[in-house]
C-alpha positions as CSV (number, residue, x, y, z in Angstrom):
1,X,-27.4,-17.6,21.5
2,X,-24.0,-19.9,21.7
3,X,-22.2,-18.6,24.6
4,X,-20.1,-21.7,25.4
5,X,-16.4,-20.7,24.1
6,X,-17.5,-16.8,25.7
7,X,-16.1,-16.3,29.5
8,X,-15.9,-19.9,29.8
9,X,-19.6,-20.4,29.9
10,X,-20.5,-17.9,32.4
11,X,-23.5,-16.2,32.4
12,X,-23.5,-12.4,31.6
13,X,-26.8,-10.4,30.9
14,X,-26.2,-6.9,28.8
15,X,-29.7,-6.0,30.5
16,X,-28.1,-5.1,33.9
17,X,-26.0,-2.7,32.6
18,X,-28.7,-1.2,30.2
19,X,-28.4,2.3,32.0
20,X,-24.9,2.7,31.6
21,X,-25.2,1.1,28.0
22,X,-27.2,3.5,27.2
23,X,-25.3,6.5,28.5
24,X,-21.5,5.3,27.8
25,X,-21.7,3.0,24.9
26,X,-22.5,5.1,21.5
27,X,-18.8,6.1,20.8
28,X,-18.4,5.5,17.7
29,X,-17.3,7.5,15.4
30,X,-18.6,9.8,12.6
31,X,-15.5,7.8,9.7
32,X,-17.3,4.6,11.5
33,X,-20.7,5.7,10.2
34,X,-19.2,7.7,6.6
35,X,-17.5,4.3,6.0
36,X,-20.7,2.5,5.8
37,X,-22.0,5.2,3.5
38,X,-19.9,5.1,1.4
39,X,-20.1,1.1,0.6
40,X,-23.9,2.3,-0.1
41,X,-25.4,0.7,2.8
42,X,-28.1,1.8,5.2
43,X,-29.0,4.7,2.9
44,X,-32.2,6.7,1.5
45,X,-34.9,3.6,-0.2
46,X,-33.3,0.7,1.8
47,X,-34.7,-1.4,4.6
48,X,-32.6,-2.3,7.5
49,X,-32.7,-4.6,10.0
50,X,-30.1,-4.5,12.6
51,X,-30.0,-7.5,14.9
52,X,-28.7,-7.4,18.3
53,X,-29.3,-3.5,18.0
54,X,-28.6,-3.1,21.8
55,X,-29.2,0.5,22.6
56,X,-29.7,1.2,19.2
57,X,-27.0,3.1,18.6
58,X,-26.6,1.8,14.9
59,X,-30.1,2.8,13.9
60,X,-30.2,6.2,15.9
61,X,-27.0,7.2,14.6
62,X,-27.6,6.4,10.7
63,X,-30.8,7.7,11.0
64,X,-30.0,10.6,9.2
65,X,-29.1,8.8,6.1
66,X,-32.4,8.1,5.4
67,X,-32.7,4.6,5.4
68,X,-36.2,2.7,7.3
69,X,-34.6,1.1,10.4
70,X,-35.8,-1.8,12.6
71,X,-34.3,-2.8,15.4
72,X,-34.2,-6.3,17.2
73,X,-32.2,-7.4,20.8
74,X,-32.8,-10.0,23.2
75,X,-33.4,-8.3,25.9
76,X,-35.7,-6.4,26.9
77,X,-34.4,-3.8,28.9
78,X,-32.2,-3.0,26.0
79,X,-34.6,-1.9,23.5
80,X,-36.5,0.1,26.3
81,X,-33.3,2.0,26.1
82,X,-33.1,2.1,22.4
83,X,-36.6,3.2,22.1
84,X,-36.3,5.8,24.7
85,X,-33.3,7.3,23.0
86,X,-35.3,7.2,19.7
87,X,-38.1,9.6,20.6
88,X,-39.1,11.4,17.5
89,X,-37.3,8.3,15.2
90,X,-39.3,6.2,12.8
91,X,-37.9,3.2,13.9
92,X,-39.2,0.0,14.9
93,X,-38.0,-2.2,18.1
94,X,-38.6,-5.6,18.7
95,X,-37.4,-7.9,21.8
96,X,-36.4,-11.2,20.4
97,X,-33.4,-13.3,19.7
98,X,-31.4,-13.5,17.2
99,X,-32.8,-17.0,16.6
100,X,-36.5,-16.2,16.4
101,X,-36.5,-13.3,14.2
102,X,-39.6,-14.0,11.9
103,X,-40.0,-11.0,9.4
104,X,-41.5,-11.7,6.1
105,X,-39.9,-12.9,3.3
106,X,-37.4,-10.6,1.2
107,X,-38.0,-7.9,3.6
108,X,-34.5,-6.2,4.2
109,X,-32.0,-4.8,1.6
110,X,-29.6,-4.7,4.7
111,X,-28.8,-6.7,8.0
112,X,-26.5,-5.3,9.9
113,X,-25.0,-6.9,13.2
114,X,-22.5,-4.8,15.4
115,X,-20.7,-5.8,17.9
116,X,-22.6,-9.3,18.1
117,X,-22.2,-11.7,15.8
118,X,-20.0,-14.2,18.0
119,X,-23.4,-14.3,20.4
120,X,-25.8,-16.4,17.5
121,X,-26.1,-19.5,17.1
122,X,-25.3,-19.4,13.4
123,X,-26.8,-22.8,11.8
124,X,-30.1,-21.2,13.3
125,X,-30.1,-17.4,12.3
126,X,-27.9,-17.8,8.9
127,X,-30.7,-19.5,7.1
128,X,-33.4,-16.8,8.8
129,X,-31.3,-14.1,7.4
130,X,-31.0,-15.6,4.2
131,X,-34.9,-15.6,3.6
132,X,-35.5,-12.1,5.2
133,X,-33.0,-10.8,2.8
134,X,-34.1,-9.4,-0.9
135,X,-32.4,-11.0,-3.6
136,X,-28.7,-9.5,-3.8
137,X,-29.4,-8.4,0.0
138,X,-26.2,-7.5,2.0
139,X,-25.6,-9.0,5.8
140,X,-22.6,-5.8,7.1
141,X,-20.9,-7.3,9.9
142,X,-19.6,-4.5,12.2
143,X,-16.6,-4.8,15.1
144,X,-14.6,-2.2,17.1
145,X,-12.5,-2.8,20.3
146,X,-9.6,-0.6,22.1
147,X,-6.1,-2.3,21.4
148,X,-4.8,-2.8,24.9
149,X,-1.1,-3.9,23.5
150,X,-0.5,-0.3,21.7
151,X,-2.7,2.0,24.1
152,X,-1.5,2.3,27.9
153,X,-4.6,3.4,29.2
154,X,-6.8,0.4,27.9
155,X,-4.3,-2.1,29.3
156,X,-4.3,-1.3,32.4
157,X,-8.4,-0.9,32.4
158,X,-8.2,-4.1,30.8
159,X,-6.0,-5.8,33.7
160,X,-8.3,-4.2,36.1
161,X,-11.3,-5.8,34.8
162,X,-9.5,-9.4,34.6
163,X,-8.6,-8.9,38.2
164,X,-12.4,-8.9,39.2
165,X,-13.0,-11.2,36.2
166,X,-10.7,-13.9,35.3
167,X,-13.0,-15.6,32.6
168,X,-13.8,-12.5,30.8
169,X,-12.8,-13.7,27.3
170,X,-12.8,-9.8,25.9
171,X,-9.6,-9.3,26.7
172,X,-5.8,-9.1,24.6
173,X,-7.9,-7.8,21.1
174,X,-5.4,-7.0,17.8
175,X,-6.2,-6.2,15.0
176,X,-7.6,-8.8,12.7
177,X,-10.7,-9.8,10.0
178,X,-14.0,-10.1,11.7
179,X,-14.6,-13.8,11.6
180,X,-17.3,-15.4,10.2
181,X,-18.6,-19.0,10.1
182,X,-18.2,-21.2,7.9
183,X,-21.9,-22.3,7.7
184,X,-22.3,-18.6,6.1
185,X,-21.0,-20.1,2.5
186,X,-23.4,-22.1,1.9
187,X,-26.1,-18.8,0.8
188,X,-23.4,-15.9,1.2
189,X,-20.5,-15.1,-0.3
190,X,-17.9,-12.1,1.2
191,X,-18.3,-9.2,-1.1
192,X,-15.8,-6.7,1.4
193,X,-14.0,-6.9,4.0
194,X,-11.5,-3.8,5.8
195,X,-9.6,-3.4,8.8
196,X,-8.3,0.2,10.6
197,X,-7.4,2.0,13.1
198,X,-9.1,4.9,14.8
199,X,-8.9,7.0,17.9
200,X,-12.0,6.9,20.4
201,X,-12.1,10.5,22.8
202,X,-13.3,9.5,26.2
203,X,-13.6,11.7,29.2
204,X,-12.1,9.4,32.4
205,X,-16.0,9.2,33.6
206,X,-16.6,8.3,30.1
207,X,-14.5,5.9,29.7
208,X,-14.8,4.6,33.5
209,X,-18.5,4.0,32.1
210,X,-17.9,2.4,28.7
211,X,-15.5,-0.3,31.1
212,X,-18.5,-0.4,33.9
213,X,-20.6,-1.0,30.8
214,X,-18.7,-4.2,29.5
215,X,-19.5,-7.6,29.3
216,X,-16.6,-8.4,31.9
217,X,-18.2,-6.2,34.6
218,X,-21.6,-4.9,34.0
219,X,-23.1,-8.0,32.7
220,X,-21.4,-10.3,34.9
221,X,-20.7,-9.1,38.2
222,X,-23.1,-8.6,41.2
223,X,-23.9,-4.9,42.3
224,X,-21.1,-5.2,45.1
225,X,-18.4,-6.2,42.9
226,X,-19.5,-3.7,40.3
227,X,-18.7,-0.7,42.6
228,X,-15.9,-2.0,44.2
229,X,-14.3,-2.6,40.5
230,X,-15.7,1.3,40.2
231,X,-14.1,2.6,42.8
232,X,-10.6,1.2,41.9
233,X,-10.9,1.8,38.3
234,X,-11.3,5.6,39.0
235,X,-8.7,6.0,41.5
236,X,-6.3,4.1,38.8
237,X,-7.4,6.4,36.0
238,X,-6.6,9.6,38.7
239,X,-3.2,8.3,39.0
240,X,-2.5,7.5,35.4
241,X,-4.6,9.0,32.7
242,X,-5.2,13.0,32.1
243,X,-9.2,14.2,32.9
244,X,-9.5,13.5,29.0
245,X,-7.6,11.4,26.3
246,X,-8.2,9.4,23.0
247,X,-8.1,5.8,23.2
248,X,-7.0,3.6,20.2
249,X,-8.9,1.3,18.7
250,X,-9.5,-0.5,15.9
251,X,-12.6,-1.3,13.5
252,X,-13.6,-4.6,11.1
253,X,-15.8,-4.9,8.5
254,X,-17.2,-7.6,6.4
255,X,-20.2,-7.4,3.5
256,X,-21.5,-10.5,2.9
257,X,-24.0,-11.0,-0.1
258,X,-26.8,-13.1,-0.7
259,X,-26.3,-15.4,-3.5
């Protein structure tokens, strides 16, 4: 994991927060998922690894599609979660890095990474990829934040959490291309890429949660700061957002493909 240009350098653990991850964070939305589709991806007869799966909110989500699903994070608390949400799933969870994954050979028609791929250390885990891919395989790079510029209610959440966290580098998103390294020409080229908008509904506990749940708070702050941060987020969202609202965001895509 590179996390050197991320909050300054400061040490954040999505494992804290795996509760609320769990019970806040799979919000996206059903055009999110029918986009994918309809590039052909994660579908009936393909294999699909999805790295950084978290919760596993990719895999539990797409299940229906048909594709076979394996699911890898690096920590360990997180794919408790994932695997306890995927009772009943055929789908496989692994805790390891990003940097360790060590599948066979042309094993994967798809590798999906959402919300994560800023986290690897990418001279590492492009080559990895690269061999667990099939020939022609496709890497789907995956991004969605709120737009705190053009939506009232996630500025001032956002302010909130840079109050309590001044290094929090997730702050001030617009839209823009999801960025990937250069080191990913030398084996990949990019196939797709799109960029839109889209409208998230969040009750205020639910979104209070998907906030508690971010990188800037859960991950980061110690259990006292967490509910102090809590306390003041939901009196602000009392006194300036209805019991329930849409929040905008925007998604980013990028196919890359094995060449």
């Amino acid at each position: 994991m590179n996390i050197s240009n991320i909050d300054s350098g400061k040490a954040f653990d999505f494992g804290r927060t795996s509760s609320d991850y769990a019970k806040y964070r799979d919000i996206y939305t059903p055009e999110f998922y029918e986009k994918i589709v309809g590039m052909g991806l994660c579908v009936k007869g393909q294999n699909v690894l999805d790295i950084g799966t978290g919760t596993g909110v990719l895999p539990r989500n797409m299940y229906r599609y048909g594709a076979k699903w394996t699911g890898t994070d690096i920590s360990e608390n997180q794919i408790e979660q994932a695997r306890l949400l995927s009772e009943g799933m055929d789908i496989d969870y692994f805790a390891v890095p990003a940097e360790k994954l060590d599948f066979p050979d042309n094993s994967f028609d798809v590798i999906t990474a959402c919300q994560c791929i800023w986290y690897f250390d990418h001279e590492k885990v492009m080559p990895l990829i690269y061999r667990m891919l099939k020939p022609g395989g496709r890497i789907l790079v995956l991004y969605m934040a709120w737009l705190p510029y053009e939506d009232k209610i996630a500025e001032v959440s956002e302010k909130l959490v840079l109050k309590y966290n001044p290094e929090w580098s997730g702050c001030g998103e617009t839209m823009h291309p999801v960025f990937i390294p250069e080191c990913w020409n030398e084996k990949f080229r990019i196939v797709y890429r799109d960029e839109y908008k889209l409208n998230v509904h969040f009750t205020a506990d639910g979104w209070n949660g998907r906030m508690k749940s971010c990188r800037g708070i859960g991950a980061s702050l110690s259990a006292e700061q967490i509910d102090v941060w809590e306390n003041e987020h939901k009196k602000l969202l009392s006194e300036t957002a209805p019991p329930e609202f849409d929040i905008l965001h925007y998604a980013a895509v990028a196919v890359l493909e094995k060449v």
